[in-house]
Structure formats: structure tokens, C-alpha cells
C-alpha positions, 0 to 999 in steps of 0.5 A: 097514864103512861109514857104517852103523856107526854107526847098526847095532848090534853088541851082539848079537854083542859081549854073546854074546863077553862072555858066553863069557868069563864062562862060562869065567871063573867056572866057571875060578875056582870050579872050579879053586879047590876044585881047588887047595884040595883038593890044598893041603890034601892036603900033608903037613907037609914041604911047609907052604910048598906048601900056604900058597901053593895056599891062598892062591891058591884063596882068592884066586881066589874072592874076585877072581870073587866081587868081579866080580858086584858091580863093572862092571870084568870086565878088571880081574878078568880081568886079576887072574885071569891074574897069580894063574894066572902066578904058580900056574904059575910056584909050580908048576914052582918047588915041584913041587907035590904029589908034584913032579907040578906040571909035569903041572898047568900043560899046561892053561892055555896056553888060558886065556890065549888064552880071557881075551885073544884069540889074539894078545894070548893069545900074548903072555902064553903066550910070556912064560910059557913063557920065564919057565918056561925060566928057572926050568927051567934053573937047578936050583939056584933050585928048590925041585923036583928035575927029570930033563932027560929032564922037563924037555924033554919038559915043554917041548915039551909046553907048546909043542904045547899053546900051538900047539894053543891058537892055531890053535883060537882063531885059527878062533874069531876068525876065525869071530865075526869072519864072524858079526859081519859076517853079521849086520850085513849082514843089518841093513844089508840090511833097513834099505836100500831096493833101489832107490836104496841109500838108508836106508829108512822102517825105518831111521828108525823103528827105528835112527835113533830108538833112537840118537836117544833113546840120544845126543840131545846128536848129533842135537838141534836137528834139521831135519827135510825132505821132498823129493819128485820133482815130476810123477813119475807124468808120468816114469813114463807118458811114458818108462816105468817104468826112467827112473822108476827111473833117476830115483829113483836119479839123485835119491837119489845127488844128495842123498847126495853133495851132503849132509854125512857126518853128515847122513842122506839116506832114502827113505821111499816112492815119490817121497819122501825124507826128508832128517835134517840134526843139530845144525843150525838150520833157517835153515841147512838152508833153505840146504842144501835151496836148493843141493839144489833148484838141483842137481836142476834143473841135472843132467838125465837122458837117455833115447834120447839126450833130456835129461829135466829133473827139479825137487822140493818141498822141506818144511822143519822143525825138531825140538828134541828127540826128542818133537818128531820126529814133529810135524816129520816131519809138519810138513815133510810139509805144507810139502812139499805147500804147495811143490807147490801154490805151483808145485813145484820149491821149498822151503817152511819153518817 
């Protein structure tokens, strides 16, 4: 993305995806438990060995999802989830299940793995089972199930197409939220930008810039706080029309974004006027800064029909120790810019 990935959030989407895979998650666990439980205590008494274990693990599935509503480890209880559908995938093919129908009960989870991890680390997991399943499948003598060939490859292929199927889904998927993430962050960006010059706008500061300000203050605080603003603008505007005034602005705007330091935040809050955020630093050090800015402003011109236009600003300099703070040094550096202006433009006020 860019430098405004760290300001624009992404929560939106991200707790939708979360949301997704709690859904499938507890209506897996629960629904499939009473599954398993159910046909555990169908068996017989031959097969006590079957029925302990489906037990076990149907019980083992509630609690593991139960547990998650009270801890803030959901992975861990995703994790927990796939080795018990391993190892009931594995128990199934070994056992035959009920009625040596086992192998038709796994076709289904290779989408559990791909939904739990994503299509690439879904893969992974789906590849390493169904190489273990080969390895069970072809050394009868370990099973406890008795399997034709003629089933055994069909089942094989089968669990392939299935595995394939899966991928190709949850890749789109992916593909998908990875577009609607971007569509929405592009839709922040945009309202959050002034047209003009690319810069952060008034919104931005309100909006982004204080709601992470109150989140991690420790990045932002002693902040200083200036407003710089184009001297004799109208007079650009009246003499050479209003595009030199725009090709000022923009002229101004990327003097002061490339000339700043990437954690420093360069806005344009209205017309003329700029407001320039420099975190974590003192205010002797951002007079120092705007000094340079001032100096680069006024040595690089502008040329209109071959005339060199010279542009100066007003800088008003103050400082925010926390984030009550902000908005008495918003308007504080306000004053001082106006103070600049009346002690003779092109200069910096501070306090």
C-alpha cells in the first residue's frame, strides 16, 4: 500500500474474515459433534474400540469450541480443532467406521483445512493428510478395516478432485477479500486526501489522525504542532489567474512533503494553509525544521510564461504534550502564524 497504511484502517474487513471463520468454526464443532456422537453410540458391541474413540472426540470438539468463548486464543482453538479432524480422518480410514463406511465421511474436510488456514497453508495441511491416508491405505496389514483396491483408488481420487475443488474456491475467495480490502482502503484514502495537492486533509486530522493519536499516544506525544501558510496568495491568484495559484499550492505542498521526514505528517486544511504535525519532537527541534522549510520555499520559484514567480510563507510554531492538549496548540500555532504575518510575512513565529 503506502504511507497511509498506517494511518487507515483495515478492521472493517479484517473482523468480517474473522467473523467468517467463527461462524464455520462453531457450527463445525457443534454440529458435527452431535454428528459423531450420534453414529459413536450407533455401534455395536464388536466395535467398542470405534465408539470410545468418536466419543472422545465429539466431546473433545465441545469443549475445545466451549473453551473458546472464554479466552482470547481463537488460532489456538483453530489449531486444536484441525489435529482432532486429522486424527478423526486418519481413525476413520484406519477403523472403517461404521459399517467400514468411514472412507465416505472424511470427502468432506478437505474444506475445512483450506476455511481454518487460508488456501495455501490449507494445501499444506490437505497434502500432508492425504499422504498420510496413502500410507495407511496401502499397508492393509496395519488397518483394522478391510478395503477392495477398486475403493481404495476411487476414494483417493476422490479426496483429490475434492482437495482441488476446495483450492480453486478459496483461492477466488482470497482473491476476492484481498480486492474489497484494497476497495476499501481506496475509498478511505480518497476521502481523507485533498484533490489538489495529494496531501492529508482537514478530515484526516480530525478523524484518522486522532483516533490513532488516542490509541498509541507513546508515537505521537510531545508533538509540534505548525501552521504555515502562503503569503500574498490572493495577489498569485489576481495577477496570474487562478491554475498558477493551483500550480502554487501543489508546488508548496510537495516542497513540504518531500522535505519532512517520513514520520512527520504534512495536511492541507484549507485554502492556503497547511498544517504541518512533527511527533515525538520538542519544539526548539521543529523551529529548526520549519527554518529549513521557510529557506526552501523562498529559494525555489515557480515560472509562469517563462517569469519566475518567488513564493515565501508564515510559519506558527507550537507544541502539544498529550493529546488534551492538540487542539489549544492547533489554535495556538494559528495565532502565531497570523503574528508572522503581521511582523512582516515569510517567518516563523513560535511559543
Amino acid at each position: 500500500m503506502d504511507w497511509w497504511q498506517k494511518f487507515i484502517s483495515l478492521k472493517s474487513t479484517e473482523e468480517v474474515e474473522l467473523k467468517r471463520k467463527k461462524l464455520v468454526f462453531y457450527m463445525l464443532s457443534y454440529l458435527c459433534s452431535l454428528i459423531i456422537l450420534y453414529f459413536a453410540n450407533q455401534q455395536s458391541g464388536d466395535n467398542s474400540a470405534v465408539k470410545v474413540t468418536l466419543n472422545v472426540l465429539g466431546i473433545f470438539f465441545i469443549i475445545n469450541a466451549v473453551l473458546s468463548h472464554f479466552h482470547q486464543r481463537f488460532k489456538v482453538s483453530v489449531i486444536l480443532c484441525s489435529i482432532g479432524i486429522s486424527i478423526l480422518v486418519l481413525y476413520l480410514a484406519y477403523s472403517g467406521g461404521n459399517q467400514n463406511t468411514g472412507l465416505y465421511w472424511i470427502l468432506p474436510f478437505p474444506i475445512v483445512y483450506f476455511v481454518f488456514f487460508g488456501y495455501f497453508n490449507g494445501l499444506i495441511g490437505n497434502i500432508l493428510v492425504y499422504f498420510a491416508l496413502m500410507a495407511l491405505l496401502f499397508n492393509p496389514g496395519i488397518l483394522e478395516a478391510t478395503y477392495r483396491s477398486v475403493e481404495i483408488s476411487r476414494f483417493l481420487a476422490s479426496y483429490l478432485v475434492a482437495m482441488i475443488l476446495c483450492l480453486i474456491a478459496e483461492y477466488f475467495r482470497f482473491q476476492s477479500y484481498v480486492e474489497l480490502t484494497m476497495l476499501n482502503f481506496n475509498k478511505q484514502k480518497q476521502a481523507n486526501t485533498d484533490a489538489l495537492t495529494k496531501l492529508p486533509n482537514r478530515r484526516f486530522i480530525d478523524n484518522i489522525l486522532l483516533e490513532s493519536a488516542t490509541i498509541n499516544p507513546e508515537k505521537y506525544f510531545p508533538m509540534t504542532v505548525v501552521i504555515t501558510d502562503i503569503d500574498h496568495f490572493k495577489k498569485v491568484n489576481d495577477t496570474y489567474g487562478h491554475d498558477t495559484g493551483d500550480l502554487a499550492l501543489v508546488h508548496i505542498a510537495n516542497l513540504l512533503k518531500e522535505n519532512c521526514r517520513g514520520s512527520d505528517i504534512v495536511s492541507r486544511i484549507g485554502g492556503e494553509e497547511f498544517l504541518l504535525i512533527f511527533p515525538q519532537t520538542g519544539i526548539s527541534i521543529g523551529l529548526s525544521i520549519c527554518e529549513k522549510l521557510r529557506q526552501l520555499i523562498e529559494q525555489n520559484t515557480i515560472t509562469r510564461e517563462n517569469q519566475p514567480i518567488t513564493l515565501t510563507a508564515s510559519f506558527g510554531v507550537s507544541q502539544a504534550l498529550t493529546l488534551f492538549d492538540f487542539e489549544q496548540a492547533k489554535k495556538q500555532a494559528d495565532i502565531l502564524m497570523y503574528d508572522a504575518k503581521k511582523a512582516g510575512r515569510n517567518q516563523i513565529c513560535g511559543g
